[in-house]
SEKOL-156110 format. One record per residue (C-alpha): residue number from 1; z, x, y. Coordinates in nm, 2 decimals, always signed. Example, Ala and Ser with C-alpha at 12.3 -4.5 7.8 and 13.67 -1.06 7.14 Angstrom:
% residues 2
1, +0.78, +1.23, -0.45
2, +0.71, +1.37, -0.11
% end
This chain:
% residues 227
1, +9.55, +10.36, +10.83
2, +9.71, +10.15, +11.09
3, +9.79, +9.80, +11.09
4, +9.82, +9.62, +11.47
5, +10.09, +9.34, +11.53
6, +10.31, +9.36, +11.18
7, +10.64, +9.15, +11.24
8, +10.93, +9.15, +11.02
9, +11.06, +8.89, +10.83
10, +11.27, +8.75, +10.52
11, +11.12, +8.69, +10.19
12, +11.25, +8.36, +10.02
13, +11.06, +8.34, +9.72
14, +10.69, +8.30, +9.56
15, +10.57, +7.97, +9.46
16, +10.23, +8.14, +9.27
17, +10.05, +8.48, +9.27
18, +9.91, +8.42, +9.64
19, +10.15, +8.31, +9.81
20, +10.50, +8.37, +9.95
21, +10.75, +8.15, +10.16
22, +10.90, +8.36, +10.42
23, +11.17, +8.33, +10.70
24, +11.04, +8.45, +11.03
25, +11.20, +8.36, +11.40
26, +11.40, +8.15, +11.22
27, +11.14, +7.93, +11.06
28, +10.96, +7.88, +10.71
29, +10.66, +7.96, +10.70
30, +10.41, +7.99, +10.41
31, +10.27, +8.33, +10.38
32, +9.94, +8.49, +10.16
33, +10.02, +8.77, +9.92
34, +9.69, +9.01, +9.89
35, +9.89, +9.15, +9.56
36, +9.81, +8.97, +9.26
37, +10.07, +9.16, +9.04
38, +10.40, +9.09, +8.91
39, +10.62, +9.30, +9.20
40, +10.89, +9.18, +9.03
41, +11.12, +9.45, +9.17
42, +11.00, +9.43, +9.49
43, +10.99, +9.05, +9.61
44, +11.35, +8.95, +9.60
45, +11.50, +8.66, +9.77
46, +11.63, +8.82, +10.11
47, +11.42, +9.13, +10.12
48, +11.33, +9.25, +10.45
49, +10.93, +9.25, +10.46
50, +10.66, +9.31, +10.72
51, +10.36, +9.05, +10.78
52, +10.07, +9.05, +10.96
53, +9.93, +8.78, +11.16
54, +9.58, +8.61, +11.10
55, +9.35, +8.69, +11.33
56, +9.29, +8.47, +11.60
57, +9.05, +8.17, +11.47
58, +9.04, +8.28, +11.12
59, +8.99, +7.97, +10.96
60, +9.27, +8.00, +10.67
61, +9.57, +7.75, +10.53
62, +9.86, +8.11, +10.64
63, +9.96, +8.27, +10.93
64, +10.02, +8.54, +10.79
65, +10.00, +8.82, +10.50
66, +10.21, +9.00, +10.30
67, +10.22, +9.41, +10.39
68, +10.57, +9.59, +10.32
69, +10.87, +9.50, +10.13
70, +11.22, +9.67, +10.17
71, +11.36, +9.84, +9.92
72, +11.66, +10.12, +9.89
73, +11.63, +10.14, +10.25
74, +11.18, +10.19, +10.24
75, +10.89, +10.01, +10.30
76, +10.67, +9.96, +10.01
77, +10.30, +9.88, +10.10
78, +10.21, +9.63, +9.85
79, +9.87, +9.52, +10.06
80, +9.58, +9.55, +9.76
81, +9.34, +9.61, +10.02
82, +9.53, +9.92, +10.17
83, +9.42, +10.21, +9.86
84, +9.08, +10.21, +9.87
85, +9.06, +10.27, +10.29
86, +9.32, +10.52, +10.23
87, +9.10, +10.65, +9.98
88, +8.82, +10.69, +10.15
89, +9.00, +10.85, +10.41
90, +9.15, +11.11, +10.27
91, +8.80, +11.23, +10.05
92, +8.63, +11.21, +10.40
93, +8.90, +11.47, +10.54
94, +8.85, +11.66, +10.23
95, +9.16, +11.59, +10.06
96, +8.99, +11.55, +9.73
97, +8.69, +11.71, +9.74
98, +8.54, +12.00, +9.98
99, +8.18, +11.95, +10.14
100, +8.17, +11.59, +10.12
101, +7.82, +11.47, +10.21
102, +7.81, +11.10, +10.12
103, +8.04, +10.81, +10.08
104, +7.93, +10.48, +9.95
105, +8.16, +10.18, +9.90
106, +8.14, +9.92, +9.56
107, +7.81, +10.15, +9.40
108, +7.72, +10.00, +9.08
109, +7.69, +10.19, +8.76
110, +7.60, +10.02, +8.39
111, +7.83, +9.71, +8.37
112, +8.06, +9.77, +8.65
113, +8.07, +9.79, +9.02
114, +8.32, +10.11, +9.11
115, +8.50, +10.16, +9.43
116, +8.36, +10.46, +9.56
117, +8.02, +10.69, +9.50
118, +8.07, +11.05, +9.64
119, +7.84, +11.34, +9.69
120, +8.01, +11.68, +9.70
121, +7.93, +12.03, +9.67
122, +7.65, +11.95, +9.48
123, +7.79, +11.72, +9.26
124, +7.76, +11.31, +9.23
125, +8.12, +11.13, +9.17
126, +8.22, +10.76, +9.10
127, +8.58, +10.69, +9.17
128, +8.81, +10.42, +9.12
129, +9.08, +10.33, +9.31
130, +9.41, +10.21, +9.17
131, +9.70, +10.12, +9.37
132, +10.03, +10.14, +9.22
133, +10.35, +9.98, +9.32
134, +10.60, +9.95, +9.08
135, +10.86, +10.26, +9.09
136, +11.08, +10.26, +8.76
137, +11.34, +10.52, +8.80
138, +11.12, +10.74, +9.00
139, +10.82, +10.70, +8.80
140, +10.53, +10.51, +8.94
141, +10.41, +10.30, +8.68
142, +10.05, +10.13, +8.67
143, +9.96, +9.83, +8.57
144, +10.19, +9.58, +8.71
145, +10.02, +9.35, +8.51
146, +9.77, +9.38, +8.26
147, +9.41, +9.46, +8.36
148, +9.12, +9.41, +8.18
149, +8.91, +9.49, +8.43
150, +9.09, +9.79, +8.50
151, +9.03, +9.92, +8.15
152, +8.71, +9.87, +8.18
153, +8.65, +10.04, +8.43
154, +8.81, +10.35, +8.32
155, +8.60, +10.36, +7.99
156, +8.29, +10.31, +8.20
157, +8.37, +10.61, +8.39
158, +8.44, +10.79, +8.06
159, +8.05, +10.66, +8.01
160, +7.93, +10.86, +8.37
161, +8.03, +11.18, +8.23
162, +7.75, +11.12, +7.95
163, +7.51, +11.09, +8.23
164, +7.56, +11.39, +8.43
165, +7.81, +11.25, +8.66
166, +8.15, +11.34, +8.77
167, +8.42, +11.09, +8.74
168, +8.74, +11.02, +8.89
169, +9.04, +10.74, +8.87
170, +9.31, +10.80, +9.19
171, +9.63, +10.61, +9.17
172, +9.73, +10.54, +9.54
173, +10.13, +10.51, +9.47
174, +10.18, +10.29, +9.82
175, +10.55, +10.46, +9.88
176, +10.72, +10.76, +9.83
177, +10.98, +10.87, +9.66
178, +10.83, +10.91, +9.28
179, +10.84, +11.22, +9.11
180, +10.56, +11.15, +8.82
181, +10.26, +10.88, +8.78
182, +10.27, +10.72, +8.44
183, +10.07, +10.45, +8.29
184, +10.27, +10.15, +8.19
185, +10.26, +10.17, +7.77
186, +10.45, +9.89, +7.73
187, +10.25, +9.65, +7.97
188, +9.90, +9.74, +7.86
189, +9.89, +9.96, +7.59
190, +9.50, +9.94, +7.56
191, +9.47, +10.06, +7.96
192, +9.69, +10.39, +7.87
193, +9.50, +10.46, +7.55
194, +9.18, +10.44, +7.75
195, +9.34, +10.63, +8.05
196, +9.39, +10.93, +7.77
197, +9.05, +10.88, +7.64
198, +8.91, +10.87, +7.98
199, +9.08, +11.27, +8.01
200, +9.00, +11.37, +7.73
201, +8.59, +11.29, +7.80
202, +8.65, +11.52, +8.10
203, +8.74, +11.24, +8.33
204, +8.97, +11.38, +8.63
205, +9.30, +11.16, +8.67
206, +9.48, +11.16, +8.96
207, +9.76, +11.10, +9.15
208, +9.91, +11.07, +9.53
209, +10.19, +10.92, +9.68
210, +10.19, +10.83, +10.10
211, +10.42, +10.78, +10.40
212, +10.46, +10.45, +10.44
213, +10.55, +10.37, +10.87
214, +10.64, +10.00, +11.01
215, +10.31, +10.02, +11.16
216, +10.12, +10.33, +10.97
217, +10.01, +10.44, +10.58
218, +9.86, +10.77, +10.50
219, +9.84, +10.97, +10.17
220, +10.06, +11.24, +10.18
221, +10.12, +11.47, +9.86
222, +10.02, +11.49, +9.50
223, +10.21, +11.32, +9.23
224, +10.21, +11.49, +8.88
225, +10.05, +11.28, +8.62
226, +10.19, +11.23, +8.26
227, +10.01, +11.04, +8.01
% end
């Protein structure tokens, strides 16, 4: 996945959960933040980050968005919108799954609406997409913040195995430089007790980190998971 135009600038700080002030070319401008988490960590006053311009005629109140932030010499994609492309990607090239013959975005299932519907080797998959951000000590943690949506999700795919189907949640870790994938006990205990649930009604949990370029993402290797 390739982003076209990205332009570095200086984060100053973040007024709410969308947006950002920024430094760039030697003026202030106000910049969106795709990311609704907590990043923390990540969005320090000073930090070198990479935005991308609106689109010419977009009618919005920004400039620009948020994409990469600096950190221990890196970029960290933290675009929210970034995982689920990569996603669909990588299972297209076979990265997940072998004889892929169908992708649907958003398919609806029961209650909720999941990111992707797969057909492969015979089999029928729902998949959701999580992208992860936060890196404590080398361990990519997920949720930033707590998600009840996210939750449900998981126990609705818990639900699809019932039904016949296969079932899948992929954390996207938007950086390198983790060594495990663990959910975040301590921010949402309920999302890692349903994670385990989730595993132990057969559904498959995994993990990837990806190469993260000024101008370029991609998935790149498999990140052990430990619940």
């Amino acid at each position: 996945m390739r982003y076209n135009n990205l332009q570095e600038a200086v984060f100053l700080k973040r007024p709410n959960r969308f947006r950002a002030q920024i430094c760039i070319g030697g003026k202030e401008e106000v910049c969106h933040v795709k990311n609704t988490g907590r990043l923390g960590e990540l969005l320090l006053p000073g930090a070198k980050v990479l935005v991308e311009p609106a689109a010419a005629g977009a009618k919005r109140k920004t400039k620009y968005s948020l994409i990469c932030v600096k950190k221990d010499g890196q970029w960290v994609n933290i675009d929210s919108q970034a995982p689920n492309r990569l996603a669909e990607e990588w299972i297209a090239a076979g990265g997940f799954l072998k004889d892929v013959t169908l992708i649907k975005r958003e398919q609806k299932y029961g209650n909720s609406r999941f990111d992707l519907y797969v057909e492969a080797g015979g089999e029928r998959w729902f998949i959701e997409v999580k992208g992860v951000t936060l890196n404590v000590n080398g361990t990519a943690m997920f949720p930033d913040a707590p998600t009840e949506r996210g939750k449900k999700h998981v126990e609705e795919l818990a639900a699809c195995r019932k039904d016949g189907y296969r079932s899948a949640v992929l954390f996207v870790i938007q950086m390198k430089g983790v060594h495990r994938f663990t959910p975040f006990e301590e921010r949402q205990p309920e999302f890692a007790a349903a994670l385990r649930m989730a595993q132990r009604a057969g559904v498959t949990i995994r993990a990837v980190d990806c190469q993260v370029d000024r101008e370029e993402i991609r998935i790149d290797q498999p990140v052990p998971v430990c619940l």
